[in-house]
C-alpha positions in Angstrom: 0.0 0.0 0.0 3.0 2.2 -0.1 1.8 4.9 -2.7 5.4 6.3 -3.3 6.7 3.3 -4.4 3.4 2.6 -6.6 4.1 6.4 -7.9 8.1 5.3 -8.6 6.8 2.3 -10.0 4.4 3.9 -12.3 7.3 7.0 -13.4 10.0 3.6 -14.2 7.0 2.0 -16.7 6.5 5.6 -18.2 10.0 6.6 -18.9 10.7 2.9 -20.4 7.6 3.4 -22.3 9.1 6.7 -23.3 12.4 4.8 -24.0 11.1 2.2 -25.9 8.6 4.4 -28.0 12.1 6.6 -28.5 14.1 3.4 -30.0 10.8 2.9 -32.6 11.4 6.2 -33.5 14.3 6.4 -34.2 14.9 3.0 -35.6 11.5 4.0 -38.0 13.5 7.6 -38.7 17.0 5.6 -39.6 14.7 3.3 -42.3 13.0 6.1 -43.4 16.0 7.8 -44.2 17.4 4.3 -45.7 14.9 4.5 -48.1 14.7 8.2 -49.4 18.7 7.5 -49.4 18.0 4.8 -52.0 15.3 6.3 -53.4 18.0 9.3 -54.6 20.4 7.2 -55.2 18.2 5.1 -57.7 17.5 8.9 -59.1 20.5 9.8 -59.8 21.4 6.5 -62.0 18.4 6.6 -63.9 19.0 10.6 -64.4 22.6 9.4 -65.3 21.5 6.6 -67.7 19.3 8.9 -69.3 21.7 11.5 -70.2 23.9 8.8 -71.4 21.1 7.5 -73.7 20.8 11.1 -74.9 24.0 11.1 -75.4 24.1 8.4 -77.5 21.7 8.9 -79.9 23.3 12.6 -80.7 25.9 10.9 -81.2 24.6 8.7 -83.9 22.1 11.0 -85.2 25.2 13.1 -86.3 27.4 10.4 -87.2 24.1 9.8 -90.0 24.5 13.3 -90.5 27.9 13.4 -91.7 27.5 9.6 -93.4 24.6 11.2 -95.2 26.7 14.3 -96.1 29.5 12.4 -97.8 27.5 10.1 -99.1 25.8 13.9 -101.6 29.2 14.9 -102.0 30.4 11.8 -103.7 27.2 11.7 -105.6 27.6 14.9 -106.9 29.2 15.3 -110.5 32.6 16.2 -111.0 33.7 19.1 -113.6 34.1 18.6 -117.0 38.0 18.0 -117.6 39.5 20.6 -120.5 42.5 20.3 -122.0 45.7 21.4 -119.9 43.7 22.1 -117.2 45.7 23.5 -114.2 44.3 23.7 -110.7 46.1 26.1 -108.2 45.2 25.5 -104.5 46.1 28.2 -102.0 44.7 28.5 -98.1 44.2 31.6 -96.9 44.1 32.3 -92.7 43.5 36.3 -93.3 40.0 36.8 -93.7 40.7 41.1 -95.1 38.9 41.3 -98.1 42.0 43.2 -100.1 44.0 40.0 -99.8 41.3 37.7 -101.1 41.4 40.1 -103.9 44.9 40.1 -104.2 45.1 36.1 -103.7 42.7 35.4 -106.7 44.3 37.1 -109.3 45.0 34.6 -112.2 48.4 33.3 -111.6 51.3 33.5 -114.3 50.4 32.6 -117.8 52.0 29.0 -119.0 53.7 31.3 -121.7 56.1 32.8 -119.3 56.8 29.4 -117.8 57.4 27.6 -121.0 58.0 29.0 -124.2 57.7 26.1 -126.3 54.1 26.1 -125.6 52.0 29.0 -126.5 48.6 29.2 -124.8 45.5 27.9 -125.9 42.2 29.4 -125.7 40.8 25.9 -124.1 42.8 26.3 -121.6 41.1 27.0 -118.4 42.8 28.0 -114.7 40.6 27.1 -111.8 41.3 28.9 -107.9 39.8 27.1 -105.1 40.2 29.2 -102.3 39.9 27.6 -98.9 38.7 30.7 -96.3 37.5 31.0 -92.9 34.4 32.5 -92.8 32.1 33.0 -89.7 28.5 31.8 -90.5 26.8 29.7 -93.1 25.0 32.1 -94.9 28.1 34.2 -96.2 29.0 30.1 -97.7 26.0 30.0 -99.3 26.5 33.6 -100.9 29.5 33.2 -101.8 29.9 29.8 -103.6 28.7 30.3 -106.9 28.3 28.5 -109.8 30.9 28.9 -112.2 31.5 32.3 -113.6 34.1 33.7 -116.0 35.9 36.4 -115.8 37.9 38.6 -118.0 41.6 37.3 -118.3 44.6 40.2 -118.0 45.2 41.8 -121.2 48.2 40.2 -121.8 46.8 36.3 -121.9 43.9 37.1 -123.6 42.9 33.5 -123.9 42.9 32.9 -120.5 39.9 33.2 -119.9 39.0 31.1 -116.0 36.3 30.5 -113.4 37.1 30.9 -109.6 35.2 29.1 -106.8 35.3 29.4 -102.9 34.9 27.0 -100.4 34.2 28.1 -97.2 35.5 25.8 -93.9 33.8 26.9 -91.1 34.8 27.0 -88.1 32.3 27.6 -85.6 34.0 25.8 -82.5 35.5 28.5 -80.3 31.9 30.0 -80.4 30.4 26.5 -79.6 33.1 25.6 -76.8 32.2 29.0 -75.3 28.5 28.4 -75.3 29.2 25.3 -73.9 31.2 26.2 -71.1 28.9 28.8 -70.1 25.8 26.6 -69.8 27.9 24.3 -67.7 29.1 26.9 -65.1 25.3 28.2 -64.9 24.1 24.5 -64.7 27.2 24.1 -61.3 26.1 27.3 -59.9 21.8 25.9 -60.1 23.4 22.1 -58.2 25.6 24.4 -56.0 22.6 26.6 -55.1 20.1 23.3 -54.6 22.6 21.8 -52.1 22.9 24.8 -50.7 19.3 25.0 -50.3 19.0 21.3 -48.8 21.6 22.7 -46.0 20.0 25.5 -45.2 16.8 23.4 -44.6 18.7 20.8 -42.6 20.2 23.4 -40.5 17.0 24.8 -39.5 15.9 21.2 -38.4 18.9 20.7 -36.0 20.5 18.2 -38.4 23.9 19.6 -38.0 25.7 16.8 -39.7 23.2 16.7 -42.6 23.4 20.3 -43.1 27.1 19.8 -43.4 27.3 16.9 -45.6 25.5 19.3 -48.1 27.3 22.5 -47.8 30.6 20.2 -48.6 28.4 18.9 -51.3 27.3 22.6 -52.7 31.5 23.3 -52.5 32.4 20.5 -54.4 30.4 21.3 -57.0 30.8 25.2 -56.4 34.3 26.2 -54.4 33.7 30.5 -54.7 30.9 30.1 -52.6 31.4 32.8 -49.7 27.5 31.9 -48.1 27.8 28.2 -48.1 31.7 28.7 -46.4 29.9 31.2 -44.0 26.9 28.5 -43.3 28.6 25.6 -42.7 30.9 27.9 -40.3 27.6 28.2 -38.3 27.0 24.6 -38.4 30.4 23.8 -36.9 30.1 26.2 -34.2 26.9 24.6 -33.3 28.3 21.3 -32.7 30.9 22.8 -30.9 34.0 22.4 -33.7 34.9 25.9 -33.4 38.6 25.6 -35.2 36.9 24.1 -38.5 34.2 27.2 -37.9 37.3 29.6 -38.1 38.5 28.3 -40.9 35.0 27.8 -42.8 34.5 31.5 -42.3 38.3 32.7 -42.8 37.9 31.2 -46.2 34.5 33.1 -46.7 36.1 36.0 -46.3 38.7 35.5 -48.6 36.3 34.8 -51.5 34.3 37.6 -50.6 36.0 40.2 -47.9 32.6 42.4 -48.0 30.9 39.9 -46.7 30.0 41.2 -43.1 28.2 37.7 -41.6 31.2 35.9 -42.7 33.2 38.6 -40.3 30.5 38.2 -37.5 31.2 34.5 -37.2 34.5 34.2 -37.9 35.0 36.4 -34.6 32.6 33.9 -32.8 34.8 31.1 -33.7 37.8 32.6 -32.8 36.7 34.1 -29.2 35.3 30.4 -28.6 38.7 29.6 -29.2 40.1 32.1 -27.3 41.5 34.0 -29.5 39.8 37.7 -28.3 42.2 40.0 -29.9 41.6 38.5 -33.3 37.9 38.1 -32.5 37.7 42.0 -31.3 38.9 42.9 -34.8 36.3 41.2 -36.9 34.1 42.3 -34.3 34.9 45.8 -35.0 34.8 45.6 -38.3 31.4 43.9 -38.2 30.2 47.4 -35.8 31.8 49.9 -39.3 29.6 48.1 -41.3 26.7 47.6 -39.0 26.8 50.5 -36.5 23.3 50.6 -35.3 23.2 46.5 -34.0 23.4 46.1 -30.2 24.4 42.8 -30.5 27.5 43.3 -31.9 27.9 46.0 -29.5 27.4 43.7 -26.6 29.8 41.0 -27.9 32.5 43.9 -28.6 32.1 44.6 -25.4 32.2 41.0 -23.7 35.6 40.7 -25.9 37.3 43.3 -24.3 36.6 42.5 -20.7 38.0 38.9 -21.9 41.0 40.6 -23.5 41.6 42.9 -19.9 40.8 39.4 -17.5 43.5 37.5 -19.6 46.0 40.3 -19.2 45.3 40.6 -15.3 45.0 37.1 -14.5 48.6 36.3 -16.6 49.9 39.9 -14.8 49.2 37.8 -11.3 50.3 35.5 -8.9 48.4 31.8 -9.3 47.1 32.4 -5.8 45.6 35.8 -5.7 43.6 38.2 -7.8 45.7 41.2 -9.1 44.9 44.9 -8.1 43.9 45.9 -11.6 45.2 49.8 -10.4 48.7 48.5 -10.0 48.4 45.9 -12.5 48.6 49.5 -15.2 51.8 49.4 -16.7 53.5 52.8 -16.3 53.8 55.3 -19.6 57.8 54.9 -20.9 58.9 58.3 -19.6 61.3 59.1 -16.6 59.1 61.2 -14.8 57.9 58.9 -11.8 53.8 57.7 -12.6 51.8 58.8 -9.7 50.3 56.4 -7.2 47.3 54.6 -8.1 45.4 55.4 -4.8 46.0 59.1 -5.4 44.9 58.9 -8.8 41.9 56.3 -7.8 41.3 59.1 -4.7 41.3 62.1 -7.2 38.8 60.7 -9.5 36.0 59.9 -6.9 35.8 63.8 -6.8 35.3 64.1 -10.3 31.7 64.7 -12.0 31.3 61.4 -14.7 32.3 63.4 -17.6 36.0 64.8 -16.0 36.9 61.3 -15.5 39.9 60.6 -18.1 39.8 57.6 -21.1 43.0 56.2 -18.4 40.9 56.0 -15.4 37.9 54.5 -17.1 40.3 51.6 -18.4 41.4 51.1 -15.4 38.0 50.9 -13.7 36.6 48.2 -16.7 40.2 46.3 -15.8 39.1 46.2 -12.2 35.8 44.6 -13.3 37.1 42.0 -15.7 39.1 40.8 -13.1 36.6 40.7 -11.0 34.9 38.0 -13.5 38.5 36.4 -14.3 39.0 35.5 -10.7 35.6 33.4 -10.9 37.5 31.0 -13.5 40.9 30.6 -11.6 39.7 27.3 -10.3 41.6 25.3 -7.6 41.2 21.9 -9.3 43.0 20.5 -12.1 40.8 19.4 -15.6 39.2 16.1 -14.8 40.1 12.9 -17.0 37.3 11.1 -16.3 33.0 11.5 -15.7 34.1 10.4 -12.1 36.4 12.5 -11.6 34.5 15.4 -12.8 31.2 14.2 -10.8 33.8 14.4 -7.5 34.8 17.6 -8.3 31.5 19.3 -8.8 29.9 17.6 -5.6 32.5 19.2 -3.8 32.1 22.8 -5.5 27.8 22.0 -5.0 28.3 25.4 -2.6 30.8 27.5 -4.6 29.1 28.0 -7.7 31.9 30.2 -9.0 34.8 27.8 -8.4 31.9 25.5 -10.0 32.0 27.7 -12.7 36.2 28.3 -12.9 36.3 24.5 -12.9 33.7 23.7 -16.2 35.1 26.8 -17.9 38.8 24.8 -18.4 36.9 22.1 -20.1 37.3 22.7 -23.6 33.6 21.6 -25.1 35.2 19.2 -28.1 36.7 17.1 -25.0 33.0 16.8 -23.5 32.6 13.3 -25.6 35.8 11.9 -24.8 35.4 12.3 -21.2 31.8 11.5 -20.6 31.7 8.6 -22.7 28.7 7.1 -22.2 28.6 8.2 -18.4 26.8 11.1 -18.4 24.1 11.4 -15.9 21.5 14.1 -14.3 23.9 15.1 -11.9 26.9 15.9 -14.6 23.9 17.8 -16.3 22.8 19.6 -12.8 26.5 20.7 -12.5 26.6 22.0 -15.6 22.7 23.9 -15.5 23.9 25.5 -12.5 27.1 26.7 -13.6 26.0 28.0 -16.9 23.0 29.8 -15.4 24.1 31.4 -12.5 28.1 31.8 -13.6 28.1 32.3 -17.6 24.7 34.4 -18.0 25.5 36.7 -15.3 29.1 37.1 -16.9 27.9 37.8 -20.7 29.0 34.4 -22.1 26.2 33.8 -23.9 27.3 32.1 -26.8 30.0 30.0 -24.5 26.8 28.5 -22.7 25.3 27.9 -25.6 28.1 26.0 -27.0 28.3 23.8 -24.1 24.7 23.2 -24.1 25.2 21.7 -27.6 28.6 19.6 -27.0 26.9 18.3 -24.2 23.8 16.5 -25.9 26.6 14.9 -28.5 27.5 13.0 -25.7 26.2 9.3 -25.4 23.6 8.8 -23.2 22.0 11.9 -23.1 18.3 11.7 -23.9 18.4 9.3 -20.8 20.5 11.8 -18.4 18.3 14.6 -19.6 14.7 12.7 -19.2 15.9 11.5 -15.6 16.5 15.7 -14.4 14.8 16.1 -11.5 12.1 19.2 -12.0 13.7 21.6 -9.9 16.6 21.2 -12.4 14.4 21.4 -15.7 12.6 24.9 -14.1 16.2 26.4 -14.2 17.0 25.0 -17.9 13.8 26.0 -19.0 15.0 29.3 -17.6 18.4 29.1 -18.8 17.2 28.8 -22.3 14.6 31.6 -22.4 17.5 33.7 -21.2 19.6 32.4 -24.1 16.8 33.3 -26.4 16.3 36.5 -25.2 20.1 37.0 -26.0 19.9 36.4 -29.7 21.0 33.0 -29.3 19.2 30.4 -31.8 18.1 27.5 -29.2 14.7 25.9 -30.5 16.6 22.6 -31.7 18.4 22.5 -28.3 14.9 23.0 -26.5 13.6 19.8 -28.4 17.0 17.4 -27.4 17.4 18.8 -23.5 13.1 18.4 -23.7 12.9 21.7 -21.8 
C-alpha cells in the first residue's frame, strides 16, 4: 500500500515506455531515411542513364549526318576535264577582303613558264580558295556557280572561273557556349545543395546540413555563403577551429561579406582568441553601426581581452589589483600612485573622469569576472572524476564555474563517454546559469549546451533531471533566447 513506491513504480513503466517508444522512432526515422537515401540514389542512376542515352543517340544522329553528307558529296558530279587544265590550291588564314582580292588574281600565264608552248584558248585555270568564314549564310553567298571572268590583257585566252569554299569554323563559339551553360548549370546544383543545408540546419540536423554545404562546394568552391553556413554549423556542434577556418575562407572569396566577419569572430573568441575576434568584431560594428548585438559581444571581448592580461599579470594564488596591475607610460618622470589617482577621481563629475581612469575601472571589473575562472582543481580525466569535483564545488558555484570553464567543449565526448548522468547535467545547469549568463557568455553556454547532448547517453540523463533542475533549464534557455541565441533545436534534445 505504499503509494510512493506505486508512484516510482508507475514513473519507471512511463519513462521505459518513453524509451522504448524513442528506439521505434528512431529506428522507424534511420529506415526512413534508408529509403529516401536509395530512393536518390536510384534517381540519380536513372538521371545518369538517361543523359547517357541522350548522349548516344546525338551521337549517332550526327554520325548519319555526316554519313549522309558524304554520301551527296560523292554523288555529286565532277567538272568537266578541259585540256591542260591546271588547278592552283592556295589556303588563306586572313580573312581582309584586299588580300582575297589580291590572292585570286589569275596566276602567271604557262607562256612565261614555258616557251615552247604557246597558250591555248581551251585552256582554263581554276582557284579554289579555302577561307574562314564566320557563318553559313556568307557560304552559301558566296559559292557560286561557275563564272568567267575577263583574263589580264596580256593572256587574252585565259579566260577562267574561280570558286570558294568556305570551312567553317564555328567551335571557339560553340566551346564557349558550352562552357557557359555548364558553369550556370554548377552554380543551379551548387545553389540546390545549398538550399538542402539550409533546410537541414534549420531542423537541427547539423551533420546533414554539413554533408551538403561540402556537397554545394564541391560542386561550387567561390561560394562565400555556403563557407559562412557551414561555419555556423560547426560552431553549433561545438568544432569551433573548422568554424574559423570555414568562415576565414569566406572572407577571402568575398571580404565584403559582413556575416562571414561576424562569425569568424565567434569562432575565434570560442577559441580564445579575443584579440583577433575583437577585430572582426569591429569591423562587423563599421559596417553595422546601429546593432546592439554586436555592440554587446564587442564589449564581452574586451573584458576577456583585460581578464587574460590581469589574471597572466598575477600570482596563481591571488587576484591582481587591476590599479597597480597599469603598466607605467615609458617616460622618466615617476607615474603617480594609483590610490592618489583612484582618490582624485572619486571627486570628479562622470564626464571629468579621463579615457585612463575608465580603463582602469573596466580592468578592475574584468578581473573581478576572471577570478571566478581561476579554479583550484585540475581538468578532470574522467566522468568520475568530474562528478567528485562538482559535488564538492555544489556550494561555490563560482569555483563550480572556474572548474567547467577549463573544459574545452570538443573534449565533453571523450570524457563522458557514455557516463553522463542528471547530476553531470545539474552541474553544468547551474554553472551555466548562474556563472556564464550573469558574466555575458552567452554564446560559451550555448556552446556547451550543444557539446553536451553529442554525448552518449543523453536523452536518458536529460529525461531522468529532476524538475527543480528542468525549471532552471527551462530558464536558462529563455535567457539564451532573449540574448539572440538560436536555441529551438536545443529545447527539443534537453526536452525543456
Amino acid at each position: 500500500g505504499n503509494k510512493q513506491v506505486q508512484e516510482e513504480i508507475q514513473q519507471v513503466t512511463a519513462q521505459i515506455k518513453q524509451r522504448d517508444a524513442e528506439a521505434k522512432a528512431k529506428v522507424k526515422a534511420e529506415a526512413d531515411a534508408k529509403a529516401a537515401a536509395a530512393a536518390k540514389a536510384k534517381a540519380e542512376a536513372d538521371a545518369k542513364a538517361k543523359a547517357a542515352a541522350d548522349a548516344k543517340a546525338k551521337a549517332e544522329a550526327e554520325a548519319k549526318a555526316a554519313a549522309a553528307a558524304a554520301k551527296a558529296k560523292a554523288a555529286a558530279p565532277p567538272p568537266t576535264p578541259k585540256a591542260e587544265e591546271r588547278k592552283r590550291i592556295v589556303i588563306e588564314d586572313d580573312s581582309s577582303d584586299e588580300e582575297d582580292e589580291e590572292d585570286s588574281a589569275p596566276p602567271p600565264t604557262p607562256a612565261a613558264k614555258k616557251a615552247p608552248e604557246p597558250p591555248t584558248p581551251a585552256t582554263d585555270r581554276k582557284r579554289i580558295v579555302i577561307e574562314e568564314e564566320d557563318s553559313d549564310e556568307d557560304e552559301e553567298e558566296q559559292v557560286p556557280s561557275t563564272t568567267s571572268t575577263s583574263a589580264p590583257p596580256a593572256t587574252p585566252a585565259s579566260d577562267g572561273t574561280r570558286r570558294r569554299i568556305q570551312i567553317e569554323d564555328d567551335d571557339d563559339e560553340d566551346d564557349d557556349e558550352e562552357e557557359e551553360d555548364d558553369s550556370a548549370a554548377k552554380q543551379a546544383e551548387a545553389e540546390r545543395l545549398k538550399t538542402e543545408g539550409n533546410t537541414h540546419f534549420k531542423k537541427g540536423l547539423l551533420k546533414e546540413s554539413i554533408d551538403a554545404y561540402t556537397r554545394s562546394l564541391a560542386v561550387w568552391a567561390e561560394n562565400a555563403p555556403v563557407y559562412s553556413n557551414r561555419a555556423a554549423a560547426y560552431m553549433k556542434m561545438g568544432k569551433n577551429k573548422e568554424a574559423e577556418a570555414d568562415a576565414d575562407k569566406a572572407v577571402e572569396i568575398d571580404p565584403s561579406y559582413v556575416k562571414a566577419h561576424h562569425r569568424r569572430g565567434a569562432a575565434r573568441r570560442a577559441l580564445g582568441k579575443f584579440e583577433e575576434a575583437l577585430k572582426d568584431l569591429e569591423h562587423v560594428k563599421e559596417q553595422l553601426p546601429g546593432n546592439k548585438q554586436v555592440q554587446e559581444e564587442i564589449k564581452e571581448v574586451k573584458k576577456q581581452i583585460a581578464a587574460r592580461v590581469m589574471t597572466s599579470a598575477s600570482a596563481p594564488t591571488s587576484v591582481p589589483n587591476p590599479v597597480t596591475a597599469k603598466a607605467a607610460p615609458p617616460t622618466t618622470t615617476p607615474a603617480p600612485a594609483p590610490p592618489a589617482a583612484e582618490n582624485q577621481s572619486e571627486n570628479k563629475s562622470p564626464n571629468q573622469v579621463s579615457p585612463q581612469e575608465r580603463e582602469v575601472k573596466a580592468a578592475a571589473a574584468a578581473a573581478a569576472v576572471a577570478s571566478k575562472y581561476l579554479s583550484r582543481l585540475p581538468v578532470p580525466k574522467s566522468a568520475a572524476e568530474f562528478e567528485r569535483s562538482a559535488k564538492a564545488l555544489a556550494k561555490d558555484t563560482a569555483g563550480l564555474g572556474g572548474y567547467i570553464k577549463q573544459i574545452e567543449p570538443e573534449q565533453y565526448a571523450k570524457l563522458f563517454k557514455d557516463s553522463i548522468n542528471a547530476p553531470i547535467l545539474n552541474a553544468f545547469l547551474s554553472a551555466l546559469h548562474d556563472v556564464y549568463l550573469p558574466d555575458g557568455l552567452v554564446s560559451e553556454a550555448t556552446t556547451c549546451l550543444t557539446a553536451l547532448s553529442k554525448v552518449g547517453r543523453f536523452s536518458m540523463a536529460a529525461m531522468l533531471l529532476p524538475k527543480k533542475d528542468k525549471q532552471v533549464l527551462g530558464d536558462l534557455f529563455n535567457k539564451l533566447a532573449s540574448a539572440g541565441q538560436d536555441v529551438a533545436a536545443l529545447r527539443k534534445l534537453y526536452k525543456a
